[in-house]
Backbone as JSON Lines, residues from 0, in Angstrom:
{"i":0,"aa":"X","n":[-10.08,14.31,-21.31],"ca":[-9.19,15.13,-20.48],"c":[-7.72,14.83,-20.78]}
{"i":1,"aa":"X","n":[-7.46,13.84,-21.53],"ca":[-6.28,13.61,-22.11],"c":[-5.3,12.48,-20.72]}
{"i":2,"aa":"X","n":[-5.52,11.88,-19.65],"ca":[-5.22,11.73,-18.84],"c":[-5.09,10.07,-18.66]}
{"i":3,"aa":"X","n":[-4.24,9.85,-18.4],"ca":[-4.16,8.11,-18.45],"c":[-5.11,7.45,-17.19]}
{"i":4,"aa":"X","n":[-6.0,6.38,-17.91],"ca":[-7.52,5.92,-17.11],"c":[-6.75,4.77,-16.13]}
{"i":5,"aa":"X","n":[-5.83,4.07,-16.53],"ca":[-4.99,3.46,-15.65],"c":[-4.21,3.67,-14.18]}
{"i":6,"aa":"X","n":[-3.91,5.2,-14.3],"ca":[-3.34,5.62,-12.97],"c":[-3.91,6.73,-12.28]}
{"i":7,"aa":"X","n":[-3.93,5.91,-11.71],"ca":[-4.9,6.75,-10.68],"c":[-4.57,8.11,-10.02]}
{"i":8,"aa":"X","n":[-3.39,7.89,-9.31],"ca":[-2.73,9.63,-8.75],"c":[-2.36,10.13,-9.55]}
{"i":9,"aa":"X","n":[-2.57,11.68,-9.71],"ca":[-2.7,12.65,-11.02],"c":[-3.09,12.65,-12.28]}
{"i":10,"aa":"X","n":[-3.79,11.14,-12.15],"ca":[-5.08,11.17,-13.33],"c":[-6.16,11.4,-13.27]}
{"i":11,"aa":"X","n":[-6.36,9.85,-12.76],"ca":[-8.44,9.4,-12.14],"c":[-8.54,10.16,-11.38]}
{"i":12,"aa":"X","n":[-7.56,10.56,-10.18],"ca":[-7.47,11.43,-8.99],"c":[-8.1,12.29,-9.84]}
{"i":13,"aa":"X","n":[-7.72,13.21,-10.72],"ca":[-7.92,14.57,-10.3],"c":[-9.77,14.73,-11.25]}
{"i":14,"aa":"X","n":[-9.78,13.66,-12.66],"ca":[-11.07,13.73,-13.07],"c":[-11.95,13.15,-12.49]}
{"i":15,"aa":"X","n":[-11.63,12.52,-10.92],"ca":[-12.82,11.8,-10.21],"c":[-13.0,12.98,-9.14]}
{"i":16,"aa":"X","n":[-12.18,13.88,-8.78],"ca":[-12.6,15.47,-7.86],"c":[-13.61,15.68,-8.67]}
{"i":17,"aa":"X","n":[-13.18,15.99,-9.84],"ca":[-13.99,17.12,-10.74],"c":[-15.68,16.45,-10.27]}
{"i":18,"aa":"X","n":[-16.14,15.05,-11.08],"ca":[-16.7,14.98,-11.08],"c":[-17.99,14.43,-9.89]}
{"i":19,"aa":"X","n":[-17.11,13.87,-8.9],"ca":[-17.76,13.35,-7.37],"c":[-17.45,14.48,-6.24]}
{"i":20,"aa":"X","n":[-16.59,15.06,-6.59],"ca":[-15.48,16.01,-5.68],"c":[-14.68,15.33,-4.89]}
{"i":21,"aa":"X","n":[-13.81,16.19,-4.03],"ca":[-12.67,16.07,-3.65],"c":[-12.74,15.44,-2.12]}
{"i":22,"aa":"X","n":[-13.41,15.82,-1.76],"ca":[-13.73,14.44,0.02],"c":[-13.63,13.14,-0.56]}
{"i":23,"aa":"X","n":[-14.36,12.85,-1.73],"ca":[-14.77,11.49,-2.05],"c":[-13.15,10.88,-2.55]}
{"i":24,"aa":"X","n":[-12.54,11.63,-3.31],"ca":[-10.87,11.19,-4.02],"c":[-10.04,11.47,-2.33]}
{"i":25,"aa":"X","n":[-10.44,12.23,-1.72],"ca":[-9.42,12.16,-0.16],"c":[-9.79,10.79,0.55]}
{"i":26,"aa":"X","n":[-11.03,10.56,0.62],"ca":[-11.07,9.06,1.08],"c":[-10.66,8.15,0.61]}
{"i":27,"aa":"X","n":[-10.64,7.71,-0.48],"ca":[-10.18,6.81,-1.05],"c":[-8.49,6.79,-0.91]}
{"i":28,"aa":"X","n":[-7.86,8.15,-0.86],"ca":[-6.47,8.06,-1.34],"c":[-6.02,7.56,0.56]}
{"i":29,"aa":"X","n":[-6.64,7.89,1.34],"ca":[-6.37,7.63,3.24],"c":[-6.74,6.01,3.02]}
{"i":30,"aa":"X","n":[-7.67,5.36,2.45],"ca":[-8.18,4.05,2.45],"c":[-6.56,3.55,2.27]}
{"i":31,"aa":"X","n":[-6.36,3.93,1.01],"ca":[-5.12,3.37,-0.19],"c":[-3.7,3.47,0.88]}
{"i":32,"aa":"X","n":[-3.82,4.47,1.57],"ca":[-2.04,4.28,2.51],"c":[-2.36,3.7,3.54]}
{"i":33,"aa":"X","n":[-3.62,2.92,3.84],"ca":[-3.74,2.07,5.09],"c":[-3.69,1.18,4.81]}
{"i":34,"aa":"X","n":[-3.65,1.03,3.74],"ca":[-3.69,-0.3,3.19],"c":[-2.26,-0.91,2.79]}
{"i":35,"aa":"X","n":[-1.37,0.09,2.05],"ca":[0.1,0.46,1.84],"c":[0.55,0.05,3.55]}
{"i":36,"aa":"X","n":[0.28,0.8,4.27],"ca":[1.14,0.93,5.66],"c":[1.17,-1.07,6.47]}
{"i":37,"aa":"X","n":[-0.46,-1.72,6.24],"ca":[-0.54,-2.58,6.3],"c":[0.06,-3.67,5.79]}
{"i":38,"aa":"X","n":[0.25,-3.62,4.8],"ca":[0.7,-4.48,3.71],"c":[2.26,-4.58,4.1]}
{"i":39,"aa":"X","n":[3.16,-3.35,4.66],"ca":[4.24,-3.27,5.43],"c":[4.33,-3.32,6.31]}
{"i":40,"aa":"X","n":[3.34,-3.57,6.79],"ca":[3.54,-3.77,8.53],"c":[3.89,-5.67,8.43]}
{"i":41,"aa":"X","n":[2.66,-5.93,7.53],"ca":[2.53,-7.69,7.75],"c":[3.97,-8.54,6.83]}
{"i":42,"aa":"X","n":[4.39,-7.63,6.26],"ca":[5.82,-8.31,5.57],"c":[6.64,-8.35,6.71]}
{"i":43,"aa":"X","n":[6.92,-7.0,6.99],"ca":[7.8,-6.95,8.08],"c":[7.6,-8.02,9.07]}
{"i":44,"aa":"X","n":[6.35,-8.21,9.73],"ca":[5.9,-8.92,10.97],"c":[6.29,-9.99,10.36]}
{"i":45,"aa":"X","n":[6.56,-10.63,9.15],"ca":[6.43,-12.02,8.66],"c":[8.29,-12.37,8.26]}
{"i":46,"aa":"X","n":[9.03,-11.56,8.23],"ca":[10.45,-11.03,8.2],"c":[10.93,-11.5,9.49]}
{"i":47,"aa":"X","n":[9.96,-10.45,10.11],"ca":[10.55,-10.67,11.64],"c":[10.5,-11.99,12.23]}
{"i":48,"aa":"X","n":[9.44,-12.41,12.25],"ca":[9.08,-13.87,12.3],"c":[10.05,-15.22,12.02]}
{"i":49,"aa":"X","n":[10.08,-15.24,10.81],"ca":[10.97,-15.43,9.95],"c":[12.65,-15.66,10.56]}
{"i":50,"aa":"X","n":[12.95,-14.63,11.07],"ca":[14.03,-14.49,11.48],"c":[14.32,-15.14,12.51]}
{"i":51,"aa":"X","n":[13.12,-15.23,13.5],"ca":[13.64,-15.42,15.1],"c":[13.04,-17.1,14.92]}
{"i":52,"aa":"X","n":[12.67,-17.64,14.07],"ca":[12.75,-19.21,13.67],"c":[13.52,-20.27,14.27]}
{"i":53,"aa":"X","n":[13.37,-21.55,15.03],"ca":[14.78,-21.66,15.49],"c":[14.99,-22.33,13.59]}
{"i":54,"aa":"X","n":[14.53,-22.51,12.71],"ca":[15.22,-23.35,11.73],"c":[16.65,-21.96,11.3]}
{"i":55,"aa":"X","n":[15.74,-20.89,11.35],"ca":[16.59,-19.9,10.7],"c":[18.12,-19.64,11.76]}
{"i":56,"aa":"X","n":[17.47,-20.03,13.01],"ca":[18.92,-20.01,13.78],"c":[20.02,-21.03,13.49]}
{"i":57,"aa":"X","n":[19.2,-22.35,13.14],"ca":[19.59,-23.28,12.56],"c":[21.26,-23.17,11.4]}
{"i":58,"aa":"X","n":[19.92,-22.29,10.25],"ca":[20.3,-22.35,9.26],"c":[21.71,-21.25,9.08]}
{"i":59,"aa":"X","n":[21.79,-20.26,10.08],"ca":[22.93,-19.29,10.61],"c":[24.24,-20.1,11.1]}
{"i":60,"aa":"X","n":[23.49,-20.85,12.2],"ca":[24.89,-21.52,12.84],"c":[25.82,-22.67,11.82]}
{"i":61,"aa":"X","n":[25.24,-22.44,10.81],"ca":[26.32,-23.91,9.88],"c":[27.27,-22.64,8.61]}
């Protein structure tokens, strides 16, 4: 199909519709931004964290 086997959105995506169909590539791609959204949620939470430290208040006040 001429399509790079490495990337997945607008590659594998579209020759894995063809051949499983397209519910099966929609699940996977909803799996993939929960996982994205997660992955930013727990940085952030760990940022935030992070921040309200007393070392980090510490490390502000000098």
């Amino acid at each position: 199909m001429g399509l790079d086997p490495d990337l997945w959105f607008g590659n594998v995506e579209n020759a894995a519709a063809e051949i499983v169909g397209r519910e099966t590539v929609q699940y996977v791609s909803n799996i993939y931004k929960y996982y994205v959204a997660y992955e930013l949620l727990a940085e952030h939470a760990k940022e935030t964290s992070a921040a309200k430290s007393p070392a980090a208040a510490d490390a502000s006040a000098q």
